[in-house]
PDB file of N, CA, C and O in Angstrom:
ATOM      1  N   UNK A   1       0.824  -1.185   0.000  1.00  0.00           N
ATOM      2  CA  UNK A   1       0.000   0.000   0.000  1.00  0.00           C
ATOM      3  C   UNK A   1       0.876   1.259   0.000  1.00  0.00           C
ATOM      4  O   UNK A   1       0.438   2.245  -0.593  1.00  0.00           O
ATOM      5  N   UNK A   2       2.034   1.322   0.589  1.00  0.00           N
ATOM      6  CA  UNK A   2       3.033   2.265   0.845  1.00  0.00           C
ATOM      7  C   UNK A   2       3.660   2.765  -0.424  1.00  0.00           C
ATOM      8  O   UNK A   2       3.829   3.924  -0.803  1.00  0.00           O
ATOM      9  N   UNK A   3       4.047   1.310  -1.147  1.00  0.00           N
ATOM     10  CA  UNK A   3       4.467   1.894  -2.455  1.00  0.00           C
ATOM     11  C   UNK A   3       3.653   2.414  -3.342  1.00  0.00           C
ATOM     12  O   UNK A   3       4.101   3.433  -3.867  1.00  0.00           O
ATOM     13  N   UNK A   4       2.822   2.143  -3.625  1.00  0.00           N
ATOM     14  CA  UNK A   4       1.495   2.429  -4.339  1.00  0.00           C
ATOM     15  C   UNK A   4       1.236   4.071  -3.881  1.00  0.00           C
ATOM     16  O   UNK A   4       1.184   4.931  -4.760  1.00  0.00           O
ATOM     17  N   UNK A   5       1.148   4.271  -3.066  1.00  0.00           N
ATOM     18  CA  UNK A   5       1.104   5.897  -2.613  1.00  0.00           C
ATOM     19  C   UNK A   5       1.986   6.345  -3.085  1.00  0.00           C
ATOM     20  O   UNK A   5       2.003   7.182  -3.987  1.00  0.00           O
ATOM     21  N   UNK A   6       3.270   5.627  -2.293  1.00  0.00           N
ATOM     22  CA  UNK A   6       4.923   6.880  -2.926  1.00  0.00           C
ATOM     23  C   UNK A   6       4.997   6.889  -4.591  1.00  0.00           C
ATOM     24  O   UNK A   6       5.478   7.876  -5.146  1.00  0.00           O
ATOM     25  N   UNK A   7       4.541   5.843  -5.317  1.00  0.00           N
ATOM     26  CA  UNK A   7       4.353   6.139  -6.521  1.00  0.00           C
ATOM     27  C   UNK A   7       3.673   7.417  -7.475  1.00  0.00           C
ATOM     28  O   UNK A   7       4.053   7.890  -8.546  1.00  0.00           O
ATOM     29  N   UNK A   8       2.827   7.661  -6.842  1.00  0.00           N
ATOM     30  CA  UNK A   8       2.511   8.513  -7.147  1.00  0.00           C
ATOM     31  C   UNK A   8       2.732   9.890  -6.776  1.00  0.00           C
ATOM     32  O   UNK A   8       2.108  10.826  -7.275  1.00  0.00           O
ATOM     33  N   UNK A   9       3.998  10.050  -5.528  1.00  0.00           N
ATOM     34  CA  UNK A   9       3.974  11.501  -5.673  1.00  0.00           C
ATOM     35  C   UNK A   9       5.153  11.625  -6.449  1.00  0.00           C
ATOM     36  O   UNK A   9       5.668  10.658  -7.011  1.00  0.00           O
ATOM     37  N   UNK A  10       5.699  13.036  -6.512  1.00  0.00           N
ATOM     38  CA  UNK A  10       6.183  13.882  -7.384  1.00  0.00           C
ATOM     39  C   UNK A  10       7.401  14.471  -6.709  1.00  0.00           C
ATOM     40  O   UNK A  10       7.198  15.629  -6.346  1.00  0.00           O
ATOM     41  N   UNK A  11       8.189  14.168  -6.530  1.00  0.00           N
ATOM     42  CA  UNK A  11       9.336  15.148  -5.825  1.00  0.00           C
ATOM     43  C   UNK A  11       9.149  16.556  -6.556  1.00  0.00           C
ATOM     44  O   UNK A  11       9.385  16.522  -7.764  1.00  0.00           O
ATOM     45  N   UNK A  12       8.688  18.032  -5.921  1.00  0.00           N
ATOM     46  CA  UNK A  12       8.903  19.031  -5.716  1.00  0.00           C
ATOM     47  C   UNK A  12      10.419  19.996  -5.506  1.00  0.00           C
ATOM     48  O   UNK A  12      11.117  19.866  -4.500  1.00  0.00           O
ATOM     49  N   UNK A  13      10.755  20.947  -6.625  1.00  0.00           N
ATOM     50  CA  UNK A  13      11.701  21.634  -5.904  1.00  0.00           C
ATOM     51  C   UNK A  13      11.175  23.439  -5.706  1.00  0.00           C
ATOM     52  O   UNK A  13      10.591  24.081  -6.579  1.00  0.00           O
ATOM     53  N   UNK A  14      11.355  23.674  -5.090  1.00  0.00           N
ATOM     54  CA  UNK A  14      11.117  25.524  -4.969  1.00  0.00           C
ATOM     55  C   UNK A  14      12.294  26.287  -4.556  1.00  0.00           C
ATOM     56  O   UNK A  14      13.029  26.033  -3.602  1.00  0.00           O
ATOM     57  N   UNK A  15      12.397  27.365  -5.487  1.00  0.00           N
ATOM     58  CA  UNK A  15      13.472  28.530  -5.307  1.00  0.00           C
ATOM     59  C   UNK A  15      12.754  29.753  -4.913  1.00  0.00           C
ATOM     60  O   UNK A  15      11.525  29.806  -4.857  1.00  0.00           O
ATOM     61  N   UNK A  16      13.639  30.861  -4.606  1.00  0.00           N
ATOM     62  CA  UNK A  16      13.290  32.539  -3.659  1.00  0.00           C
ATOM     63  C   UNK A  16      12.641  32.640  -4.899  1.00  0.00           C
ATOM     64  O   UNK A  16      13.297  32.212  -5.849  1.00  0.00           O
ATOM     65  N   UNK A  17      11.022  33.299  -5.254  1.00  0.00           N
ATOM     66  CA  UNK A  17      10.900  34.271  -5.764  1.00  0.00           C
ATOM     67  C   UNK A  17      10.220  33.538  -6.779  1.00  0.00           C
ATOM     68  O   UNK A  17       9.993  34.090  -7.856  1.00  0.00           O
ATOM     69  N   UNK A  18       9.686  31.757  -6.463  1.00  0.00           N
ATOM     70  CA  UNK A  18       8.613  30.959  -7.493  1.00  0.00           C
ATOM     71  C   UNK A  18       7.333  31.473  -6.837  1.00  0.00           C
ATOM     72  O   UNK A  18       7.415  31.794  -5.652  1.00  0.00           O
ATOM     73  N   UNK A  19       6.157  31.592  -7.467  1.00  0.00           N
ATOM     74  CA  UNK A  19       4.818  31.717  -6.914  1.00  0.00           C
ATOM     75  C   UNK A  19       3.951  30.417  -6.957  1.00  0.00           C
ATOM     76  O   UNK A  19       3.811  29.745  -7.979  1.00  0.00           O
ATOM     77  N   UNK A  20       3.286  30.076  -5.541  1.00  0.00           N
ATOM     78  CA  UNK A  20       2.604  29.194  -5.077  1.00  0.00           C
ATOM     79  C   UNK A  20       1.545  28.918  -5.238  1.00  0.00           C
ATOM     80  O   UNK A  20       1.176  29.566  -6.217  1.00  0.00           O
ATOM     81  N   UNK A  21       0.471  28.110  -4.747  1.00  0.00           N
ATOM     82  CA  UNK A  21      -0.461  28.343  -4.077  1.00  0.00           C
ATOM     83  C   UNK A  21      -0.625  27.398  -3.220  1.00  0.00           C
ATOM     84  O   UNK A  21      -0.107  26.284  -3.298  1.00  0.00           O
ATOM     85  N   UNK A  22      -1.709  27.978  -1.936  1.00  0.00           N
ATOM     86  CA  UNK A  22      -1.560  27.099  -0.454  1.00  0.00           C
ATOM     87  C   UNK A  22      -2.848  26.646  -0.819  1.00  0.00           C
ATOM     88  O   UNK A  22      -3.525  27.235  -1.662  1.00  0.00           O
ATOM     89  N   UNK A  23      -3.410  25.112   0.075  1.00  0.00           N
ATOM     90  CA  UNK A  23      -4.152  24.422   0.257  1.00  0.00           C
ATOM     91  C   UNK A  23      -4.878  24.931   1.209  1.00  0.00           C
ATOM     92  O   UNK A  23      -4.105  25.416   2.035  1.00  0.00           O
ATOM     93  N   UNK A  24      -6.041  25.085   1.548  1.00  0.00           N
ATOM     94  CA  UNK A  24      -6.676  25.925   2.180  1.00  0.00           C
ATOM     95  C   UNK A  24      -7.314  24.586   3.381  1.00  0.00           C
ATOM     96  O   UNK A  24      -8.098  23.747   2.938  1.00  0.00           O
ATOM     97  N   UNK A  25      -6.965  24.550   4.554  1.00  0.00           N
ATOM     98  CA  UNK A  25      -7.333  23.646   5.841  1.00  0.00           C
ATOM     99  C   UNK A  25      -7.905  24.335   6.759  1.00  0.00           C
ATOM    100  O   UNK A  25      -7.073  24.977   7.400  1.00  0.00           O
ATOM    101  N   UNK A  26      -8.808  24.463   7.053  1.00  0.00           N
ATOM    102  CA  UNK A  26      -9.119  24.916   8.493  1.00  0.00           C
ATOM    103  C   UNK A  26      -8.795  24.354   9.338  1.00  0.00           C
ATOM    104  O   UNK A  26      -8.746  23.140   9.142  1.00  0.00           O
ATOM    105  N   UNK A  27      -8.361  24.890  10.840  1.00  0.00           N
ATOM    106  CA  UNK A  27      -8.362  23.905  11.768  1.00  0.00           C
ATOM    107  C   UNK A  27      -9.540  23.760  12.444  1.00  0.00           C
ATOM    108  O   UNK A  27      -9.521  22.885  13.310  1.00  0.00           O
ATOM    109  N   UNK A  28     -10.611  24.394  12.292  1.00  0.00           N
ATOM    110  CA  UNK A  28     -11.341  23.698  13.369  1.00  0.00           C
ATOM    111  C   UNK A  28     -12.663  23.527  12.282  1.00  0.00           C
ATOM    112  O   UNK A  28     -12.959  24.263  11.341  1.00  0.00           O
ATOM    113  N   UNK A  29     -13.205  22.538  12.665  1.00  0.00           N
ATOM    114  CA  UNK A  29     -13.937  21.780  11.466  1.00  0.00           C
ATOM    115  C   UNK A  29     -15.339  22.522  11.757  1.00  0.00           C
ATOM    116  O   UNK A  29     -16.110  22.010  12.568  1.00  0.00           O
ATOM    117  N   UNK A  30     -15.620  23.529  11.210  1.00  0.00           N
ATOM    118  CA  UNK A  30     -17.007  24.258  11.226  1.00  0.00           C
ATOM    119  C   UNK A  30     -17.806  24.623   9.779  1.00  0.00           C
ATOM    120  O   UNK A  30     -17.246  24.238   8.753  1.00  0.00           O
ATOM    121  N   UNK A  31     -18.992  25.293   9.661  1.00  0.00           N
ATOM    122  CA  UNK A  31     -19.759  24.927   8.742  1.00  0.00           C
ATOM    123  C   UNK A  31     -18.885  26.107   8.007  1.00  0.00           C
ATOM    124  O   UNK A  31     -18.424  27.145   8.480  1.00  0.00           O
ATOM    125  N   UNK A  32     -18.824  25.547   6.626  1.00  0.00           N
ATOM    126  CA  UNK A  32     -18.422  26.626   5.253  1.00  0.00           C
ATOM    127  C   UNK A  32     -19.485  27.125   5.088  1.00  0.00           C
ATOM    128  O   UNK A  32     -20.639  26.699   5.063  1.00  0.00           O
ATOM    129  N   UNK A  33     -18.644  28.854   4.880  1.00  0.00           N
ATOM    130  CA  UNK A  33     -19.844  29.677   4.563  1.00  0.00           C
ATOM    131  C   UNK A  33     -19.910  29.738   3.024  1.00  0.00           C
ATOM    132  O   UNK A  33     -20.258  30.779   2.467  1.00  0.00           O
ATOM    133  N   UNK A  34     -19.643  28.843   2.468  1.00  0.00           N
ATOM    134  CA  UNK A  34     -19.461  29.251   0.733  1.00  0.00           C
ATOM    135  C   UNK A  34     -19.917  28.036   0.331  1.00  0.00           C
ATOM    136  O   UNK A  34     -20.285  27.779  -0.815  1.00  0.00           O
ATOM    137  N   UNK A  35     -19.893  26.992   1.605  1.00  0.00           N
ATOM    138  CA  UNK A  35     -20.595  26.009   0.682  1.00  0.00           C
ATOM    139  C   UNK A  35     -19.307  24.800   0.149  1.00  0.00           C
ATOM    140  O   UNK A  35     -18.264  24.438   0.692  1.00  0.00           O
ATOM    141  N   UNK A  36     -19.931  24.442  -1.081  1.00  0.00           N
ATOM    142  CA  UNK A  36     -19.153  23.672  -2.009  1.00  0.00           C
ATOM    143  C   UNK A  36     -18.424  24.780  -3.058  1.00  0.00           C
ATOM    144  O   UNK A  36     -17.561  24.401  -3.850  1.00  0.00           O
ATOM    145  N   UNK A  37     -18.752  25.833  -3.000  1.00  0.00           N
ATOM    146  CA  UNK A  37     -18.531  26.729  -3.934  1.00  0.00           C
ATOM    147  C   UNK A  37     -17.243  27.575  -3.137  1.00  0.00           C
ATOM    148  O   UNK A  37     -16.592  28.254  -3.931  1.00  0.00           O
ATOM    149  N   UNK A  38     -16.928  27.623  -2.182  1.00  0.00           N
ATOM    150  CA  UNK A  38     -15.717  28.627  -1.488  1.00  0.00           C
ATOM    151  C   UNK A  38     -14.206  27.544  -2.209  1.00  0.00           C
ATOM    152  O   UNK A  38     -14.016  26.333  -2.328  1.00  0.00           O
ATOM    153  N   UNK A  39     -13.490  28.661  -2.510  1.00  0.00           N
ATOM    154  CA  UNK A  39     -12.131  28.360  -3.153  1.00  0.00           C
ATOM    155  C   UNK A  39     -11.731  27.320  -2.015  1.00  0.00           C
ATOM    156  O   UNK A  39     -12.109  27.377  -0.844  1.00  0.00           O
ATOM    157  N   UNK A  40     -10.935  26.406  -2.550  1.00  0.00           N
ATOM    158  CA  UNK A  40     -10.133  25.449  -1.490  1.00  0.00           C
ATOM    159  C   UNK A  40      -8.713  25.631  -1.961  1.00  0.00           C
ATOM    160  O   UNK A  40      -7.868  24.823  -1.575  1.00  0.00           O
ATOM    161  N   UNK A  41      -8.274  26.924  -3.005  1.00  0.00           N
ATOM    162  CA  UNK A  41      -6.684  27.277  -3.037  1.00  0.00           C
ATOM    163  C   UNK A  41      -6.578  28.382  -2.630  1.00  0.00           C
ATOM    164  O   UNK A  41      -7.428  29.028  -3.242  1.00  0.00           O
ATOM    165  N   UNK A  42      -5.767  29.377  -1.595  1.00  0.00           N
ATOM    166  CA  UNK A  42      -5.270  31.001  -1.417  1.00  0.00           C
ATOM    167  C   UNK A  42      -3.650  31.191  -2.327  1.00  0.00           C
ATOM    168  O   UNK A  42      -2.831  30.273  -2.271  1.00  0.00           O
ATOM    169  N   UNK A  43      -3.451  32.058  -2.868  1.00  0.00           N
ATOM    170  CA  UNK A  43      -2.470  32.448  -3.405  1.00  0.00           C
ATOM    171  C   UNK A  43      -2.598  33.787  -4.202  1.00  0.00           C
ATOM    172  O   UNK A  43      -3.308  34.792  -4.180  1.00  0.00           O
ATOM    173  N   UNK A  44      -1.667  33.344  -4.835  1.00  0.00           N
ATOM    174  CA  UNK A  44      -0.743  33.053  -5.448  1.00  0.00           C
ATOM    175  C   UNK A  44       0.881  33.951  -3.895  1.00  0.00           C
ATOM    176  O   UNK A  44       1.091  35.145  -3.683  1.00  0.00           O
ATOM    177  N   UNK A  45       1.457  32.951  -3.358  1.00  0.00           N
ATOM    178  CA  UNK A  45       2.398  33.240  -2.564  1.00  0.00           C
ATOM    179  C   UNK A  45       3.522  33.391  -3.157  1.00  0.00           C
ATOM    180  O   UNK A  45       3.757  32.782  -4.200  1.00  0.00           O
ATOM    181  N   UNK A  46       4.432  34.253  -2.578  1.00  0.00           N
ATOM    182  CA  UNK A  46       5.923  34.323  -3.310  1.00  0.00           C
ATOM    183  C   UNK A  46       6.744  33.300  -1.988  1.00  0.00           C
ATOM    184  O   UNK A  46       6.469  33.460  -0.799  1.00  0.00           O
ATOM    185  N   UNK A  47       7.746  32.286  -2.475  1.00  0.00           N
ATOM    186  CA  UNK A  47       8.515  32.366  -1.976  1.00  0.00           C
ATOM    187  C   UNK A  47       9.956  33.152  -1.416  1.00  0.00           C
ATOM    188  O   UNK A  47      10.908  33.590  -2.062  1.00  0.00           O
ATOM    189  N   UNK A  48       9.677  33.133   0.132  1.00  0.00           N
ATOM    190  CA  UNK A  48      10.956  33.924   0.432  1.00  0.00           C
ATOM    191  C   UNK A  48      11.795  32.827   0.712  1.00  0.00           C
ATOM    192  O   UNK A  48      12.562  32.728  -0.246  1.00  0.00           O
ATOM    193  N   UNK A  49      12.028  31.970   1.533  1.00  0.00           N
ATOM    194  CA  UNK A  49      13.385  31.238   2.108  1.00  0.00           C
ATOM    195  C   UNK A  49      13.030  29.957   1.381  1.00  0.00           C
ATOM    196  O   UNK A  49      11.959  29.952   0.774  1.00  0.00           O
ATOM    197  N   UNK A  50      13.742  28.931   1.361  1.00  0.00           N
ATOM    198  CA  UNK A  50      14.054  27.650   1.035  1.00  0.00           C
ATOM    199  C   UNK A  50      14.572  26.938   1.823  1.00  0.00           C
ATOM    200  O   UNK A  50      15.788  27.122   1.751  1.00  0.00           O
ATOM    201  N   UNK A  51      14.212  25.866   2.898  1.00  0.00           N
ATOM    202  CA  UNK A  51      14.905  25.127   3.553  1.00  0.00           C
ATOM    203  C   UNK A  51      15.112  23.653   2.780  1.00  0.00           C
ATOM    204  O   UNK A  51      14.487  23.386   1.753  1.00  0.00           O
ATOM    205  N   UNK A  52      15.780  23.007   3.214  1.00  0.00           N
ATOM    206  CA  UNK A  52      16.497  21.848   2.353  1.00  0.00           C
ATOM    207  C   UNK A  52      16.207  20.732   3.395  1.00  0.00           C
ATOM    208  O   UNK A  52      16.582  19.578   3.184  1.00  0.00           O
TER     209      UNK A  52
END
């Protein structure tokens, strides 16, 4: 099952100054006010730092 997952991801790289976008999580699990219809991406982010 493990491999079957890691198969499918994607190794990612990011440098200073690529633009993102974040996955949108709430932490506390309450009713959406948008529904099915509220964005589930925020962005477009700039990267500043890069950790390795």
């Amino acid at each position: 099952m493990v491999q079957a997952h890691d198969k499918l991801l994607r190794p990612r790289t990011f440098q200073v100054g690529d633009l993102v976008l974040v996955l949108r999580r709430p932490i506390l699990a309450h009713r959406k006010l948008g529904g099915k219809f509220e964005p589930t991406w925020e962005g477009p982010f700039v990267i500043e730092t890069v950790y390795e």
